[in-house]
N, C-alpha and C positions, 0 to 999 in steps of 0.2 A: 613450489607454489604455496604449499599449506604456511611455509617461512613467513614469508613475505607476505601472508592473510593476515599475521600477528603482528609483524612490526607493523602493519596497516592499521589495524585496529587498534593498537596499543597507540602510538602516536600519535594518529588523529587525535584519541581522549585526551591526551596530553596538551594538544594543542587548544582542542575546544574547548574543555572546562577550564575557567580561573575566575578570580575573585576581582569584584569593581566596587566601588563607589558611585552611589549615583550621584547625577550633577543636577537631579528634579527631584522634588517629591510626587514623582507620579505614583498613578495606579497601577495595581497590580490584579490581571484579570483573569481568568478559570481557560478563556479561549482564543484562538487567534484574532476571534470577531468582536472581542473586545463588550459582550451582551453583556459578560456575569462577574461581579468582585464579590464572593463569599467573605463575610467578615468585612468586608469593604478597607481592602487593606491598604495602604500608603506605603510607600517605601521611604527612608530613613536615610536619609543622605549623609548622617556620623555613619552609618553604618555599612559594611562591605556584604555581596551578596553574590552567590556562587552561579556563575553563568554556564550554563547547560551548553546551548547553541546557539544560531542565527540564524533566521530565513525571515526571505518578504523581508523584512524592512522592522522585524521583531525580534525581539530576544526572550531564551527562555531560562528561566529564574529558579533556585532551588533557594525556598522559605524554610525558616526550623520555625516548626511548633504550631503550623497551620494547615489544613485540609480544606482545598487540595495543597501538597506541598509546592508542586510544579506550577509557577503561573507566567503570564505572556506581558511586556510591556514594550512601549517601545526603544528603537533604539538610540533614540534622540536625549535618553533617560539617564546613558552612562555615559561616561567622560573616560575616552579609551586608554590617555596615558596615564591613568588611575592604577590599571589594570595589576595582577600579580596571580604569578602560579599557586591553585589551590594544593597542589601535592606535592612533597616533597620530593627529589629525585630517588632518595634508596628509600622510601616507601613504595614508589613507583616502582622499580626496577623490583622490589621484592616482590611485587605481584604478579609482575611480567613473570618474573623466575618459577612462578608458581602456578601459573596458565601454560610455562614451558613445559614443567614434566610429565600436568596431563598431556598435552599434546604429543610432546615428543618422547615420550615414556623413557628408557634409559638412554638414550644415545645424546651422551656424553657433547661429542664432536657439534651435532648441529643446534646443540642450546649455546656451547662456545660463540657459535658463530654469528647467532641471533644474536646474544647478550652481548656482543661487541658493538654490533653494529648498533642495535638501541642505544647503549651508554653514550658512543659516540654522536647520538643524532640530540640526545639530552643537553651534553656539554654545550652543541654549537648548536642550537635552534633555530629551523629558517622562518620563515612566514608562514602562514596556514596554505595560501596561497601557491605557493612554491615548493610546501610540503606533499601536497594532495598531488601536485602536478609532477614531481618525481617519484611517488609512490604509483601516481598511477601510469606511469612509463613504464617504472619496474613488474607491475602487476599484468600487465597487457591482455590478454585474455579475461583475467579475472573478473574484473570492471568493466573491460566490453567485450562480451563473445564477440567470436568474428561469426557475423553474420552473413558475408558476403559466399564463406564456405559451406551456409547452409539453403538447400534447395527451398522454393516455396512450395509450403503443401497444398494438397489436391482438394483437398476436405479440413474444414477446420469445424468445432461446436459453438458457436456461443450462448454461453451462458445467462440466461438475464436471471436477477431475482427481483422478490415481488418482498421488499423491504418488510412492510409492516408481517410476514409471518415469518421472516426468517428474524425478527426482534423479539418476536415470540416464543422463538424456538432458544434463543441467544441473549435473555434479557441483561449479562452481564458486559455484555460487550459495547466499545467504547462508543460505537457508530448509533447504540440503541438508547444511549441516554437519553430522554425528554425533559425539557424545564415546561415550568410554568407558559411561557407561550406557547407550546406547542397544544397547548389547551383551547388557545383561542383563533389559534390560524395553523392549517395545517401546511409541512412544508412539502417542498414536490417530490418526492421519494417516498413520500409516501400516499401518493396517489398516481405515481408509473412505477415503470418496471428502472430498477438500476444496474451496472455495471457488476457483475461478476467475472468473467472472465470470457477471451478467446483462445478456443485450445488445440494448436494444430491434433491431426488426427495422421495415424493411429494413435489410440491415445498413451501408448508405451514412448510416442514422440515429446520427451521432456529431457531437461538440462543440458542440453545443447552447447558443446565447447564450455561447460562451467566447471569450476573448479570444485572441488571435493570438500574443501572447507566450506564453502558458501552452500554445498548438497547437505551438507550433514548438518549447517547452523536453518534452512529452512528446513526440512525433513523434521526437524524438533519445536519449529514454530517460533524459532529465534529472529525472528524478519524484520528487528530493530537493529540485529547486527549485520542484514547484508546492506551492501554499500549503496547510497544515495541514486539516486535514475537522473541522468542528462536530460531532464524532459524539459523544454522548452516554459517559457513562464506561461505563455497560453494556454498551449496545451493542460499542463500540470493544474493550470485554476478550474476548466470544465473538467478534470479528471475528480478531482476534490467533490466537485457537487454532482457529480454522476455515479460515482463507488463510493458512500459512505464510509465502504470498509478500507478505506484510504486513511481514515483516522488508526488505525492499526495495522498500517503497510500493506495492506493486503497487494497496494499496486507494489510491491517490490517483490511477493510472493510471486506474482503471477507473474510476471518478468523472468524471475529467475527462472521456473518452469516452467511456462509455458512460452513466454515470448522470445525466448531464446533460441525456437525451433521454427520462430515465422520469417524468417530468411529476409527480416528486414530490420531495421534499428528501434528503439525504444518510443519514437515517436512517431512515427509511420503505423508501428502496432497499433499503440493507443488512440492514433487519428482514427485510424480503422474501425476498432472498436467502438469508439464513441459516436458515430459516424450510422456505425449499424444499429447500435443502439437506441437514437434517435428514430431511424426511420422507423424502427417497432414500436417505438410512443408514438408517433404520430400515426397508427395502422387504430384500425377498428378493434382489432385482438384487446390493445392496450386500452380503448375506451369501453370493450365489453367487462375486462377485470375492472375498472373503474367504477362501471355503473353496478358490478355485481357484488360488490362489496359489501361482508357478509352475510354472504348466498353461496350456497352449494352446486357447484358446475361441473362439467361432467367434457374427460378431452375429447370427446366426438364432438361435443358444441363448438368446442375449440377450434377444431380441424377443419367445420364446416366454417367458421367465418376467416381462417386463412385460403380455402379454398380459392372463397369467393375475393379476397382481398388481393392476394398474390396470385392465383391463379391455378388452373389444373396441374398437378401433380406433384403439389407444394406443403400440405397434408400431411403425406409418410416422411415428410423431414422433421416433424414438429412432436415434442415430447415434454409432458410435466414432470416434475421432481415434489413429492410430497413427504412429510413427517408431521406427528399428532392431527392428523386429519386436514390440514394445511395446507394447498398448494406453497412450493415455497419458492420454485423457480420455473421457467420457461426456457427447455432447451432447442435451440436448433441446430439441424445439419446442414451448414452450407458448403458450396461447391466453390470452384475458386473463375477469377476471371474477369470477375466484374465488381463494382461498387455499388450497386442496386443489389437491395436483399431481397427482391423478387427473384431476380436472374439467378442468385448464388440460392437460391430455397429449391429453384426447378432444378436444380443443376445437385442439390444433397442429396445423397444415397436414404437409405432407410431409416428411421432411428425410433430405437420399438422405447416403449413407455411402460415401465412397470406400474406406473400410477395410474387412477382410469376416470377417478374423479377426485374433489378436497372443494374443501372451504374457501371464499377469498378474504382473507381476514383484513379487518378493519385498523387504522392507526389505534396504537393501545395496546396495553397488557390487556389478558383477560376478554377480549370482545370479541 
């Protein structure tokens, strides 16, 4: 399998990246939302420009000599039988050869076997298309755990955090950048709780049918190189505005580990998740951090307005996550069975709290 993680990956690059001409002088913007052109750049239609990827309906662009390098335009921009391979094939294949011996350290025989098959996939190239859809035949498990062989679990956590302190804690991170409007209207993440993760339990319940390449590239925090999620174009849009940390794959992280063990496919999970998540914005819990915004709370406060919201004995499922005097998350224990986070809160076992109070910090460094 780990074979076949690399002609996977080698390939796809191969196929994704190449060089176009555009057929517009459009803009070239910072984000997929199209708010920010830094230097207010134009693209150059004598000029060729190296294509990263494609999604939605955009392309992604690699600039020399501009920050940010990476920008978004659309794809109405390029004129595709422009198109030409950015890499040479034996500069390719030399790199390949060079990702082989870390990987495969001396064994001779199955770099043979890789370096055949790649060279031969170079000479006759199929479509992006046709390629993804025979590699991901070959790869079977890899790409989709079989989820059908994993039981549903009993108990799962969900995770929420409470964005504006965990951007505090993490101002370099990609989800934590602010521009200028963010000055004048605040956005909604940062005034509910968002998407961190659902984690079946025991929580030793992770990597489920995955493959050892894809454990050992998230394990290192490489979660650009595990492979793309099936998630549905719905889905995947309220995923983006409910886990910020979606701007850094974090949904491919938590897929890999954790969702792989919730005995159901990639969009089922995430319905689920989002789903629950919602109903705790819309709770009283989620309008008390709101209103408490930076003030000092204390989890018994906490515990008494789930009490009353969700009901007797809903309390000892409920636990905060603090750092620098911060609350930074809200965890719960739910039970399984139902789609109401009331039902699944009576239904969670215990879930003790190292944390006992913290601050609810405010959108903003510094506040």
């Amino acid at each position: 399998m780990k074979i076949l993680f690399y002609i996977f990956v080698t390939t796809t690059l191969l196929l994704a990246r190449y060089e176009a001409n555009p057929s517009e002088a459009c803009e070239a913007f910072n984000n997929l939302k199209h708010t920010k052109n830094t230097n207010q750049i134009i693209l150059d239609t004598s000029k060729s420009y190296t294509i990263l990827k494609s999604h939605k309906g955009q392309k992604l662009i690699l600039l020399k000599d501009v920050t940010p390098a990476q920008r978004w335009v659309d794809e109405s921009c390029f004129d595709q039988s422009k198109t030409k391979t950015s890499l040479s094939m034996e500069k390719e294949l030399a790199r390949l050869e060079k990702e082989m011996k870390i990987a495969l350290g001396s064994d001779n025989k199955k770099k043979n076997v890789v370096q055949s098959k790649v060279t031969k996939e170079m000479k006759t190239p199929l479509s992006m298309e046709e390629e993804l859809a025979r590699l991901e035949k070959d790869m079977g498990k890899t790409l989709r755990p079989n989820h059908k062989n994993i039981s549903v679990p009993k108990q799962n956590i969900l995770a929420l955090s409470w964005h504006n302190a965990f951007c505090e804690t993490h101002r370099n991170k990609k989800e934590c950048k602010r521009g200028f409007g963010s000055l004048i209207r605040s956005k909604s993440h940062e005034e509910q709780f968002v998407l961190h993760g659902l984690w079946p339990q025991p929580r030793k319940n992770v990597y489920c049918n995955v493959d050892k390449a894809l454990i050992y590239a998230d394990k290192n925090r490489r979660w650009r190189d595990l492979p793309c999620l099936a998630l549905d174009d719905k889905v995947e849009d309220i995923l983006e505005k409910v886990m910020p940390g979606y701007a850094s794959e974090l949904h491919k992280h938590e897929w890999i580990k954790h969702g792989t063990c919730s005995g159901t496919d990639v969009n089922t999970y995430y319905t689920k998740a989002i789903s629950l998540l919602k109903q705790f914005n819309n709770s009283s819990i989620a309008a008390f951090f709101k209103a408490s915004r930076g003030k000092r709370v204390t989890l018994t406060q906490i515990k008494k307005i789930a009490q009353k919201e969700f009901g007797k004995g809903t309390a000892k499922s409920i636990a905060i996550q603090c750092k620098g005097g911060l609350i930074t998350e809200v965890w719960l224990q739910l039970g399984s069975g139902s789609e109401d986070l009331a039902t699944l809160l009576k239904k969670g076992k215990k879930l003790y709290s190292r944390c006992k109070s913290g601050r609810i910090d405010k959108a903003g460094f510094g506040r």
